[in-house]
LOBAMAR-830012 format. One record per residue (C-alpha): residue in one letter; x, y, z. Coordinates in steps of 0.5 Angstrom, whole numbers, plus 500, padded with zeros to 3 digits. Layout:
<nodes>
AXYZ;...
</nodes>
This chain:
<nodes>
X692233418;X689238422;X688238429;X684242435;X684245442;X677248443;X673248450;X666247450;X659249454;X655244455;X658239450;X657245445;X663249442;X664255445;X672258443;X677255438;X683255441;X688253436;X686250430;X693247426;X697242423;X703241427;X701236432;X706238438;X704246437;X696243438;X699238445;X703244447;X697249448;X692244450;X697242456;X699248458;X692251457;X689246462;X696248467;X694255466;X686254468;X686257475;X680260478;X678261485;X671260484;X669257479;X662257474;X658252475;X651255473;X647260468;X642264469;X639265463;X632265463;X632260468;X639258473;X641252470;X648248471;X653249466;X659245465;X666247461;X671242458;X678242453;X678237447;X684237444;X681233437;X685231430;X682230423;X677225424;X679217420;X675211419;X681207423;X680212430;X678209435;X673211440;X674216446;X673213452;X673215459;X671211466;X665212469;X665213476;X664205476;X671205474;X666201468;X669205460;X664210458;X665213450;X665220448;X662222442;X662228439;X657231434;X662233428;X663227424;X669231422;X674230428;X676225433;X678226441;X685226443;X684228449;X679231453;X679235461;X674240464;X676246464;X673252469;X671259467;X671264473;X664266476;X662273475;X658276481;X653282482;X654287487;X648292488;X651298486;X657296482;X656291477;X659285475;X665282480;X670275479;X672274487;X679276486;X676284485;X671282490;X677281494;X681286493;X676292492;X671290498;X674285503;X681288504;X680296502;X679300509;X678306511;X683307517;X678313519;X672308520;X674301519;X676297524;X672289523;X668288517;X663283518;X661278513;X655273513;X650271508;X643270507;X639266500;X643268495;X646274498;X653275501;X653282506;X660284508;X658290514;X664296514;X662301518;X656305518;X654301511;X655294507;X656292501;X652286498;X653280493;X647277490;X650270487;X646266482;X642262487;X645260495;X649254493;X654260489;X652265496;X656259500;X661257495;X663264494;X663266502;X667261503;X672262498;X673268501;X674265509;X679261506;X683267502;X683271509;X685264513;X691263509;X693270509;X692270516;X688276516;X684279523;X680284521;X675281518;X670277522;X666271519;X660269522;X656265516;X649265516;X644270518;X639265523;X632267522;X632270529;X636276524;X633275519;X628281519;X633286521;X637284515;X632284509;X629291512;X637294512;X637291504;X629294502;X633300506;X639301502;X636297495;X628300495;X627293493;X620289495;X621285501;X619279495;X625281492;X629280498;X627274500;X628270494;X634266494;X635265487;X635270482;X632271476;X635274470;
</nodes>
């Protein structure tokens, strides 16, 4: 008998995690895989050739035989909806979501997860210069403001703009730390002022700032 641990994408095999004969090995790596899925901002959408959502998951699968029974999981009715899965070859056991940490793009740098953005844009001063940082967003963007520049994120759309922001809110509000000031989205009134420090600083058109999703 053969038993699995795969997380899938959108219903599809993305990484085999074990694949084996000894059960217990098999139940092992799927619970202690699920213990260990921490993220601090999880993905929630792709952006190839359009944004579109996408969802993870673990299965923990055996060989499949004809005596099986079907996999159920209840509906938000509480009502038992089954679970089938495309290879006629194996059955589910157990199955969990699973989250894969979202990657940002900050202007100038490249690709970040919140934890680098964390550590080498929110919290790194210079004592020289810095006294507050200032963070806000706009569409899809989030700006931090150290001194005399800023640094910008450009999320996937402006819901992923306002998750990330308040991650960020959360991590300085349970470290307790003052010197970051938060003042969430920029009004219309400030908007302008904004998107002309951006076309500054990017040489981007101002169509190019205004979208509040990007384009892959």
């Amino acid at each position: 008998m053969l038993y699995r641990v795969v997380i899938t994408k959108n219903g599809k095999k993305k990484k085999l995690v074990y694949e084996g004969k000894v059960k217990m090995k098999a139940k092992d790596i799927y619970f202690n895989t699920i213990d260990n899925n921490v993220t601090l901002c999880p993905k929630q959408n792709n952006a190839y050739k359009r944004v579109k959502p996408v969802i993870y998951e673990i299965l923990f699968l055996k060989q499949r035989k004809d005596t099986d029974k079907g996999y159920s999981v209840k509906d938000e009715n509480g009502n038992p909806v089954e679970v089938k899965i495309t290879s006629g070859k194996w059955s589910i056991v157990h199955k969990s979501e699973y989250f894969i940490e979202e990657k940002f793009t900050v202007f100038g740098v490249g690709r970040m997860e919140a934890k680098d953005i964390i550590k080498d844009l929110l919290l790194k001063f210079d004592p020289s210069k810095d006294v507050v940082k200032h963070v806000t967003f706009v569409n899809n963007k989030i700006i931090i403001e150290r001194y005399d520049d800023f640094d910008m994120i450009i999320c996937k759309n402006s819901v992923d703009a306002k998750r990330l922001y308040y991650v960020l809110v959360e991590f300085c509000r349970i470290n307790k730390i003052k010197t970051i000031l938060f003042t969430g989205k920029i009004l219309n009134k400030y908007k302008r002022p904004m998107y002309d420090r951006i076309v500054k600083k990017t040489g981007w058109s101002y169509n190019q700032v205004y979208r509040a999703v990007s384009r892959p």
